[in-house]
C-alpha positions in Angstrom: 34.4 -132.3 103.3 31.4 -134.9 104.0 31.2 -137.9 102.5 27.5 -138.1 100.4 28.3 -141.1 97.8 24.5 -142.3 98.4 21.2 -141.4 99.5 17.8 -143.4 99.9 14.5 -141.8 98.3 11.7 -143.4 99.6 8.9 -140.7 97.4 8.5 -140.9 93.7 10.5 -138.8 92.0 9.9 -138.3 88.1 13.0 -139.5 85.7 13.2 -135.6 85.4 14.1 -135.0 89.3 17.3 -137.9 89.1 18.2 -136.7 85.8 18.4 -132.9 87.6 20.7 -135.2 90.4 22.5 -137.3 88.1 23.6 -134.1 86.0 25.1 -132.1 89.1 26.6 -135.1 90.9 27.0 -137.7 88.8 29.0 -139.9 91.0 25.9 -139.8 93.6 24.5 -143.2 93.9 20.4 -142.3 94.1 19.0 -145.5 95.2 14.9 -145.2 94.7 12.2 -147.5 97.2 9.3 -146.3 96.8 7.8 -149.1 99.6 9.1 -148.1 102.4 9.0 -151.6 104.2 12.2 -152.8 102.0 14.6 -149.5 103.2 16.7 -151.6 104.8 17.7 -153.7 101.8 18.9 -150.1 100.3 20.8 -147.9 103.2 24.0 -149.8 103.6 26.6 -147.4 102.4 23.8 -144.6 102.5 24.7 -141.1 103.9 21.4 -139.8 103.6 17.3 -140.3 103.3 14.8 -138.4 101.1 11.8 -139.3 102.3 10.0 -141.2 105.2 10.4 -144.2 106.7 13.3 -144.0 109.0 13.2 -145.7 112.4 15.2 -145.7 115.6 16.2 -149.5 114.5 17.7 -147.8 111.2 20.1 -145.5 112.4 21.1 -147.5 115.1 22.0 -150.4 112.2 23.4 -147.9 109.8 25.5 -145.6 111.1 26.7 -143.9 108.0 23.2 -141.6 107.6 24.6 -138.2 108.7 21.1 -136.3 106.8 17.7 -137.2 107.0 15.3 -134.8 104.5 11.5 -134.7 105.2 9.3 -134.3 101.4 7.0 -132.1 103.8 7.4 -129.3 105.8 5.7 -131.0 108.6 8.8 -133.4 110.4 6.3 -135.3 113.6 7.6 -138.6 111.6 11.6 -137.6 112.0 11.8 -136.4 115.4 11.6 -139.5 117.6 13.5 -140.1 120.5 16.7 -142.1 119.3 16.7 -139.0 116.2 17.2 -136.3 118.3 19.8 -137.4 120.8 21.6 -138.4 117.6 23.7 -135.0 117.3 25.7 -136.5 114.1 22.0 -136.2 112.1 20.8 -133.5 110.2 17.3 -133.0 109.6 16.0 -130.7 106.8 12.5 -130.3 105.5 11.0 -128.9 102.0 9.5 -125.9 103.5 8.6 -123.5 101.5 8.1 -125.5 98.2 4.2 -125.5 99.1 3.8 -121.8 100.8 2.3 -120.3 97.3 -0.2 -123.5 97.2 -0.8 -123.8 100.5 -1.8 -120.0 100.5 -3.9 -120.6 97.9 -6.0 -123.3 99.1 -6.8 -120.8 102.0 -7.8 -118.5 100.1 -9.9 -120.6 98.5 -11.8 -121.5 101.3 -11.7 -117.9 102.4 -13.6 -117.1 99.8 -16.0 -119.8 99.5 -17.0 -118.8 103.6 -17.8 -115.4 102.1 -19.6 -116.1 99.3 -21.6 -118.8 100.8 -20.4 -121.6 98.6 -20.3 -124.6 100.9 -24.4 -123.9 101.8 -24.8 -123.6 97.7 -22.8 -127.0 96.5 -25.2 -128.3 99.1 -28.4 -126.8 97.8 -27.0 -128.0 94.4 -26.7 -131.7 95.8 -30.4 -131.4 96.5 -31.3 -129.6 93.5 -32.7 -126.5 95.3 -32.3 -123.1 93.9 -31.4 -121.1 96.6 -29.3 -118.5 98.2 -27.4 -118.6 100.9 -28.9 -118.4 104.1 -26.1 -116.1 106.0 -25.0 -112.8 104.2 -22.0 -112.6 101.8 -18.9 -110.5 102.6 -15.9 -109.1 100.6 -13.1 -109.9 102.0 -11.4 -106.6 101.0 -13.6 -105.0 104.4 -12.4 -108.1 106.6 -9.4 -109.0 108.8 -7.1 -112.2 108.9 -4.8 -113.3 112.0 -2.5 -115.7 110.4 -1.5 -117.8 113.4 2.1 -118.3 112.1 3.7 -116.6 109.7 6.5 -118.8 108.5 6.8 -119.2 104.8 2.8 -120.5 104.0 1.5 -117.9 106.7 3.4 -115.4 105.1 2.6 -116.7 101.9 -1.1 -116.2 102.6 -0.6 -112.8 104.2 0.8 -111.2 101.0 -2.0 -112.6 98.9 -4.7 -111.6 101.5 -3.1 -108.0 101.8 -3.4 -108.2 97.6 -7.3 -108.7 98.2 -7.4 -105.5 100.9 -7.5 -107.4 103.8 -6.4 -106.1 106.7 -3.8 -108.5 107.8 -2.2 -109.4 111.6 -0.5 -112.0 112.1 2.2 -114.2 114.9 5.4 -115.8 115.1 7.7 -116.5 118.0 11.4 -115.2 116.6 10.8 -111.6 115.5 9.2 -108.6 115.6 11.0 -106.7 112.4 8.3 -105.6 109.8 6.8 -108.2 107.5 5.8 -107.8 103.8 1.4 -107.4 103.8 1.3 -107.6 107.7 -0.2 -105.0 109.2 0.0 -105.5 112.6 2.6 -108.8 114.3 1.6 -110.2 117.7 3.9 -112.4 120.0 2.3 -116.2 121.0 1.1 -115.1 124.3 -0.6 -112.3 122.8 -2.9 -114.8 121.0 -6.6 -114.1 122.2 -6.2 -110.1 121.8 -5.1 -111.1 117.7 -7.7 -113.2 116.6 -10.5 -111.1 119.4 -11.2 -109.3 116.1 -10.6 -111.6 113.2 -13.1 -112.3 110.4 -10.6 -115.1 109.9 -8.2 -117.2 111.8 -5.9 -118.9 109.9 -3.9 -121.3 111.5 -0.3 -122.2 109.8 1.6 -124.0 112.5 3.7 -127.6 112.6 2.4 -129.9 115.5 5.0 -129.0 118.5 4.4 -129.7 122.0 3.8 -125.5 121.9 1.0 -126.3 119.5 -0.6 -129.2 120.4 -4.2 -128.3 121.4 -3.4 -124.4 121.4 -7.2 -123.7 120.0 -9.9 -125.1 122.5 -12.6 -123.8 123.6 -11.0 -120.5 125.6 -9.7 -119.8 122.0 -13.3 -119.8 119.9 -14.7 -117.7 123.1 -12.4 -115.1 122.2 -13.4 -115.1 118.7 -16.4 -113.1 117.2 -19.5 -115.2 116.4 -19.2 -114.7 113.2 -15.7 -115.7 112.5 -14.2 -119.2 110.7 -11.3 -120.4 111.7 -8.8 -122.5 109.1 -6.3 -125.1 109.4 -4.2 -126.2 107.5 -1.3 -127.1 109.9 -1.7 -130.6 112.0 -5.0 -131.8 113.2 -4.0 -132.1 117.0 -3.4 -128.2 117.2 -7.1 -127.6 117.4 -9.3 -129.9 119.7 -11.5 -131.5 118.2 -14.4 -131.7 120.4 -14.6 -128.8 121.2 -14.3 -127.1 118.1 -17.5 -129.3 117.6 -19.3 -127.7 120.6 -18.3 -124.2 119.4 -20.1 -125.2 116.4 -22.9 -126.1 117.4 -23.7 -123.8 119.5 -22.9 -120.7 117.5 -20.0 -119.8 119.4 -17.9 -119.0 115.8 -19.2 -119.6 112.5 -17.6 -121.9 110.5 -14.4 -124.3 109.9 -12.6 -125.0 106.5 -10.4 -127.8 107.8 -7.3 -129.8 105.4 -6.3 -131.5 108.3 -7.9 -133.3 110.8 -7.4 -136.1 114.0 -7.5 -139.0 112.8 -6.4 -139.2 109.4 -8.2 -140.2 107.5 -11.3 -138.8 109.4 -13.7 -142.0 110.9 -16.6 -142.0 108.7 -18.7 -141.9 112.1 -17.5 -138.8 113.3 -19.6 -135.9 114.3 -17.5 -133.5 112.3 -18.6 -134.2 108.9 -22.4 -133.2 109.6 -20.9 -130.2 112.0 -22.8 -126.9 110.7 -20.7 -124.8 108.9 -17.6 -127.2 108.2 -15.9 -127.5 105.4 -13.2 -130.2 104.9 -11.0 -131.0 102.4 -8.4 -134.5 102.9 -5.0 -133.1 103.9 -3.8 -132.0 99.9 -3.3 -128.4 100.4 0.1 -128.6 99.3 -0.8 -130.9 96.2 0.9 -129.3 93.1 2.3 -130.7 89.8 5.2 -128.2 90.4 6.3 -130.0 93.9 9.2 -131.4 93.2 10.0 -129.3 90.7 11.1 -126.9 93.3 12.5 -129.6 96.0 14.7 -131.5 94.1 16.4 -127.7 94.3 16.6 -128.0 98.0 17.8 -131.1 98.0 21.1 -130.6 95.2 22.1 -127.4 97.2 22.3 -129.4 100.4 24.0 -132.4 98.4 26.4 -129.4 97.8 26.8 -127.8 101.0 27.4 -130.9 102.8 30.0 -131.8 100.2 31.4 -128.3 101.0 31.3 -128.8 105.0 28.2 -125.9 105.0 25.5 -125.4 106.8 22.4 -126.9 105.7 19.1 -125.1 104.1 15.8 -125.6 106.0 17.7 -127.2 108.7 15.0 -128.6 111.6 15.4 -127.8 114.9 14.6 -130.9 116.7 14.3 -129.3 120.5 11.7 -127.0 118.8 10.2 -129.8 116.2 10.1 -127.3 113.2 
């Protein structure tokens, strides 16, 4: 049985979220730093971390941390160097605890592409009355390619399938039937998916797989008329050249939550880029949040108290 006597949280819980710890384990010790620059002063004697912060200088100094959980489901900040050699480390992530969100706030933008909404709030900043100047669509006679269809992708492709989309979709570690997917695609099949796409929706973590997958070979094999989303990491699409596609017609429109930087310069071309729409990296913003992780985290409290393998466990090699 492992020893988990204390754990470091560097986000802010509510009193709710330790109360929901305290009353399951109440011999944990749930030591709470909300500025990360003082974690030191709180991990001797810890076994594990909620939240970020963690360094290679920390769990070289402490050598008790045997789990490290990220309050995201992206884990770039986790996996340096010194982390994945250490074998004795568990990483786990809250994925999932967004998905129904996350899916949302595509959809969202989805449907503000078809009806024209970013040219209106535009028109309505100027105070002209006037309609769109591209034609509106229903998405019910459209198709989505969900570029990853992990828990958000599938999230999405269930409530896109609801709307009478025709959904496809990719993942890398099986073929077996999906709920609302019509048609699955392997990685390397990527061009023939989205070649037909009103919609590309791209749900990837940043990996060294993904990291400028979408360039300009990608929007070439796109329709003209197509918008591609992201809601992922901003380094999976290049930038630039996403810009140029723009531009130049090449696909229609971006509705991007994430970008490179972050926050995005206030000088760069892609705010006044035709047909993008951007929105600052809270697509996963819910009052419900933690709600649902502090469930992830008790039932890995528990399995590591029971010697058992950990939910959501990362695969460091694979950086997701």
């Amino acid at each position: 049985m492992a020893e988990i006597n204390k754990i470091v949280v560097t986000v802010e819980w509510e009193q709710k979220h330790i109360d929901r710890l305290n009353e399951e384990f109440p011999d944990l010790e749930i030591a709470m730093c909300a500025d990360q620059s003082r974690i030191s002063e709180h991990l001797p004697g810890a076994q594990g971390i909620i939240g970020r912060g963690l360094n290679a200088s920390f769990i070289e100094e402490f050598q008790d941390i045997v789990w490290a959980h990220s309050p995201g489901a992206g884990v770039d900040a986790f996996l340096f160097p010194e982390m994945i050699e250490r074998d004795d480390i568990t990483v786990t992530n809250n994925s999932g605890v967004h998905a129904s969100t996350i899916a949302e706030h595509l959809l969202g933008m989805m449907l503000s592409f078809a009806r024209g909404f970013p040219e209106m709030v535009h028109n309505q900043a100027k105070h002209v009355w006037k309609r769109p100047s591209t034609d509106v669509v229903e998405l019910g006679y459209q198709t989505v390619a969900v570029v990853g269809l992990g828990d958000i992708g599938h999230a999405l492709a269930i409530r896109a399938k609801a709307l009478g989309m025709y959904v496809v979709g990719s993942r890398r570690r099986s073929n077996d039937p999906m709920e609302g997917v019509d048609q699955l695609y392997s990685p390397d099949q990527l061009h023939e998916m989205i070649a037909h796409a009103d919609h590309v929706a791209i749900t990837l973590p940043s990996t060294p797989r993904t990291r400028g997958l979408f360039g300009t070979a990608e929007f070439a094999a796109m329709k003209n008329s197509a918008v591609i989303y992201n809601i992922g990491r901003g380094d999976i699409i290049n930038q630039d050249e996403l810009i140029d596609a723009l531009n130049n017609g090449v696909i229609a429109g971006a509705g991007l939550d994430v970008t490179t930087p972050e926050p995005l310069n206030e000088d760069s071309a892609l705010w006044d880029t035709p047909g993008v729409f951007i929105t600052p990296h809270f697509s996963g913003s819910t009052p419900y949040y933690w709600d649902r992780g502090i469930e992830i985290v008790a039932e890995n409290i528990r399995r590591l108290r029971n010697d058992e393998p950990l939910f959501n466990v990362v695969d460091k090699q694979e950086g997701y």
